[in-house]
Backbone as a ProteinNet text record, in pm:
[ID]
protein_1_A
[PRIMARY]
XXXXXXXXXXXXXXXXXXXXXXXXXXXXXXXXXXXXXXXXXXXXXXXXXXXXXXXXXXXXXXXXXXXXXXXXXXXXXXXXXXXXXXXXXXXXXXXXXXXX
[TERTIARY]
-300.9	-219.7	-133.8	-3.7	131	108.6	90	93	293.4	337.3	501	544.7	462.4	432.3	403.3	213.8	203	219.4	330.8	364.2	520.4	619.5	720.8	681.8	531.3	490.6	438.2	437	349.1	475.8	628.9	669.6	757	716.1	791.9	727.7	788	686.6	654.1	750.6	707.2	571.3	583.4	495.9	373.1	348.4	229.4	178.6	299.1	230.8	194.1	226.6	145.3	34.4	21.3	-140.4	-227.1	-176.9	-230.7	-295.7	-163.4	-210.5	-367.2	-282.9	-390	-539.2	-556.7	-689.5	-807.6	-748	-786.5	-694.4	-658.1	-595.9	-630	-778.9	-797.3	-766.1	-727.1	-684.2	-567.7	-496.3	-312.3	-220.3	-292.6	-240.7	-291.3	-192.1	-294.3	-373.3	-442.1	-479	-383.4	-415.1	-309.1	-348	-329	-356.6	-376.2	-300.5	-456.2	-432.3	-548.6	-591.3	-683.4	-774.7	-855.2	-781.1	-759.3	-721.5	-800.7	-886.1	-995.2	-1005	-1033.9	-1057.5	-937.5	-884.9	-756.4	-593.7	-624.3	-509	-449.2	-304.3	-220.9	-134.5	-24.8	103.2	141.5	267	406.9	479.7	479	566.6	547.4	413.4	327	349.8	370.3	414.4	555.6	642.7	783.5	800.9	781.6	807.1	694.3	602.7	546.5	600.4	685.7	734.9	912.8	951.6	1085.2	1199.7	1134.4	1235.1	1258	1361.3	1399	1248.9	1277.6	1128.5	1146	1335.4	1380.6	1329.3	1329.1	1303.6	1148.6	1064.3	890.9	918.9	969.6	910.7	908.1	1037.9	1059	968	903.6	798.2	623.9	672.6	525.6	503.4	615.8	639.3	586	623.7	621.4	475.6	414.6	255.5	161	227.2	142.8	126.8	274.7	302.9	213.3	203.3	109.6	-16.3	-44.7	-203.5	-276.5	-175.3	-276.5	-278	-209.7	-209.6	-247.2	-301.8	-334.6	-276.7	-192.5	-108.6	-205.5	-177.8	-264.9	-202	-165.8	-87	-153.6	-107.8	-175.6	-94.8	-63.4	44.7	206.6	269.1	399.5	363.4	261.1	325.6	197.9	253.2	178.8	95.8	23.8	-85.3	-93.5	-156.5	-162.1	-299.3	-339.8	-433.2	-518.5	-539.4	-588.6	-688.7	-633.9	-767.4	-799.3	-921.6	-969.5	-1030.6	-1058.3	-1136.2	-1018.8	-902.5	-770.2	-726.4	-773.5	-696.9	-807.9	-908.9	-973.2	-940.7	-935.3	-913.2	-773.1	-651.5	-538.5	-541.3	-620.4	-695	-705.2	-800.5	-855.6	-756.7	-644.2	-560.2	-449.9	-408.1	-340.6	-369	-516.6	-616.6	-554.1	-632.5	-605.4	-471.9	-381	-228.2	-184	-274.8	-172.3	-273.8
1542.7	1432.9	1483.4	1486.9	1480.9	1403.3	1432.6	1321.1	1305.7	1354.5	1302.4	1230.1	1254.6	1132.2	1007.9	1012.9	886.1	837.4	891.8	843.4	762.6	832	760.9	620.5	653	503.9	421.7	436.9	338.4	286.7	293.8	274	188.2	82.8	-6.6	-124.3	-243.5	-408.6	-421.3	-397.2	-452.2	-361.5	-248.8	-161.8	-193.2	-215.8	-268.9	-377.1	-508.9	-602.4	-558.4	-495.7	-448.8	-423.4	-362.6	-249.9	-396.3	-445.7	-602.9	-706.4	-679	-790.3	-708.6	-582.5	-570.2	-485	-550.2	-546.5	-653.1	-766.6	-851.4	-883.4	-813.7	-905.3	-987.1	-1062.7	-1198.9	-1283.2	-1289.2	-1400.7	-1396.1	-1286.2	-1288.1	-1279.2	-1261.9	-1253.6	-1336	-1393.6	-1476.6	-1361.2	-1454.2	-1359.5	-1273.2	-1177.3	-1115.9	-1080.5	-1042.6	-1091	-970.8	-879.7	-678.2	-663.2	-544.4	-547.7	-633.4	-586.5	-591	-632.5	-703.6	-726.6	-589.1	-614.3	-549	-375.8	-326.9	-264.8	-176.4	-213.6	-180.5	-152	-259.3	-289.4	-422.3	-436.8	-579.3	-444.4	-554.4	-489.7	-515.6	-423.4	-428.1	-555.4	-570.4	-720.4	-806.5	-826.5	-939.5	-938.7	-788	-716	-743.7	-709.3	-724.2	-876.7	-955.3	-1107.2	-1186.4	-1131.7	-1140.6	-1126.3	-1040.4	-949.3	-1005.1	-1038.5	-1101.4	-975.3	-862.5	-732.4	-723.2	-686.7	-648.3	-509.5	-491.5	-336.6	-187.4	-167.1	-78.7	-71.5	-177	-150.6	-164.2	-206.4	-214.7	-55.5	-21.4	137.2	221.5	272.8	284.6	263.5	148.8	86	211.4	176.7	234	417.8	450.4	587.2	652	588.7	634.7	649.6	497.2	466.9	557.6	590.7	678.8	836.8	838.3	1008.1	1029.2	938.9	921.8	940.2	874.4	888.1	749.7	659	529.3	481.2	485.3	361	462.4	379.7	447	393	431	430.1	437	324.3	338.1	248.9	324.4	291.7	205	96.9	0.5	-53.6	-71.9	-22.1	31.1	-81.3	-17.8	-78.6	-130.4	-169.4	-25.8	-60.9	2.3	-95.3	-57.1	-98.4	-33.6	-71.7	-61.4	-67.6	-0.5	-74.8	22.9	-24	82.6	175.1	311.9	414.1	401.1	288.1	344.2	412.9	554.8	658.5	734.2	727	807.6	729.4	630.4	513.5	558.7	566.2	592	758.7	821.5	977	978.3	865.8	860.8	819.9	693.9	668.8	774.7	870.8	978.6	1051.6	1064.6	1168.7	1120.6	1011.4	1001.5	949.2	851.2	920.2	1079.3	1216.8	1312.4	1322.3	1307.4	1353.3	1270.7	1184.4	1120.6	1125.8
-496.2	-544.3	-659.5	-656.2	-714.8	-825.2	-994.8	-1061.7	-1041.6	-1054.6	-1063.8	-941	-772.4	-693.3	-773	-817.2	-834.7	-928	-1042.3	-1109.8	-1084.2	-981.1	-916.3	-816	-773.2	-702.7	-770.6	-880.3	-1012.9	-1046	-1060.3	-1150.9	-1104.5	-1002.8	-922	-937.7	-1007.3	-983.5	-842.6	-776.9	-624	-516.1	-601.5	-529.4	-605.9	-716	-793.3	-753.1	-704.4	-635.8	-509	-436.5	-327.8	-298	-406	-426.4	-475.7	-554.2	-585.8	-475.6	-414.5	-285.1	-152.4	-204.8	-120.4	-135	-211.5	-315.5	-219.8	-204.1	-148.1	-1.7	66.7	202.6	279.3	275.9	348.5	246.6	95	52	-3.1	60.8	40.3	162.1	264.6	382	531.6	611.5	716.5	777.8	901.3	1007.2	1092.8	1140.8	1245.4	1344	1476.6	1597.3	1620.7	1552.6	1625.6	1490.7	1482.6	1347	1239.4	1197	1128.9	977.1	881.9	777.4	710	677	578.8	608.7	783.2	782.7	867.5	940.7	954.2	849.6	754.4	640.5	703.3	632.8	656.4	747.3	832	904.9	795.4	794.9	719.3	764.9	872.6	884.4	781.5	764.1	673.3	549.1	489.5	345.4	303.5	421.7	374.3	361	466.9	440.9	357.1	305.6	175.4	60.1	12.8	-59	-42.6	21.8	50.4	59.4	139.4	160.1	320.3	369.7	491.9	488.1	654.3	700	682.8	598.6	587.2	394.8	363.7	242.5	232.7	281	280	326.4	424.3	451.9	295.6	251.6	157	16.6	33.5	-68.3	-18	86.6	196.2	165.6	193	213.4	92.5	-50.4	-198.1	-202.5	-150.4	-160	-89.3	-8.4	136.7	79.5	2	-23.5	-157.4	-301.5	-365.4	-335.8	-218.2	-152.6	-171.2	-245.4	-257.1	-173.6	-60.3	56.9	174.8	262.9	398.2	521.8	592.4	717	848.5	905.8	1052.2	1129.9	1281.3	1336.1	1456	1495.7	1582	1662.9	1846.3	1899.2	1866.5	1809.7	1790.2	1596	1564.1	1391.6	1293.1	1165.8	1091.9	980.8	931.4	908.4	795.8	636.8	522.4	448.1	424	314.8	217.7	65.4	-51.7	37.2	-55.3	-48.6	-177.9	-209.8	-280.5	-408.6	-329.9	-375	-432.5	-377.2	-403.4	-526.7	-535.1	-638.1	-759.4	-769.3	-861.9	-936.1	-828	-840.6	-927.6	-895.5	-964.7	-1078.4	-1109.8	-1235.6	-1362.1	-1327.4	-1385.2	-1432.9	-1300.5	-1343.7	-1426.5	-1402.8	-1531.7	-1661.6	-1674.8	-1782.1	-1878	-1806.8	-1824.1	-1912.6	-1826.3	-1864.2	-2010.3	-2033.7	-2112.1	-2285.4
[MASK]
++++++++++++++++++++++++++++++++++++++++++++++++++++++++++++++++++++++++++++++++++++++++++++++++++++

C-alpha cells in the first residue's frame, strides 16, 4: 500500500462518504437482486445514485479506493460490486499513524 495512494483516496468528501456508507450497507443501501450486500459489497449503480454522480464518475471514485487497497472489487455478471477491506483499512490506519 502506496501511502501517496491512500493518501490521494483519503482526500475526497465523497470518497470518505463512501467508505462511510459502506461500513454498514444493509442500513445505507436497499436490497439488490444478485449479490450479497454484506458479503459480496453494494453495486456501483446503488453508490453512484446514492452519491448523486453519473458511473463514469463513481468509477473514478472506485478506482482511487481499489488502487489504495481500501475497497474490494468483485465482479457479479456484468456490475461491480464494492465493499471495505477491512484489514487493509486498519493496516492504512497504522500507516499513516507512522508518517505523521
Amino acid at each position: 500500500m502506496d501511502l501517496a495512494d491512500l493518501l490521494r483516496a483519503l482526500a475526497n468528501e465523497r470518497r470518505l462518504q463512501i467508505l462511510d456508507w459502506l461500513k454498514d450497507p444493509t442500513a445505507n443501501f436497499p436490497p439488490q437482486v444478485d449479490g450479497d450486500l454484506v458479503k459480496d459489497g453494494v453495486c456501483g449503480v446503488f453508490i453512484a445514485d446514492k452519491l448523486g454522480v453519473t458511473a463514469p464518475t463513481l468509477s473514478e471514485h472506485m478506482r482511487l479506493l481499489v488502487q489504495a487497497g481500501l475497497v474490494k472489487p468483485k465482479r457479479i455478471k456484468q456490475w461491480t460490486f464494492y465493499r471495505r477491506d477491512e484489514d487493509a483499512i486498519a493496516a492504512a490506519t497504522r500507516k499513516i499513524a507512522e508518517a505523521v
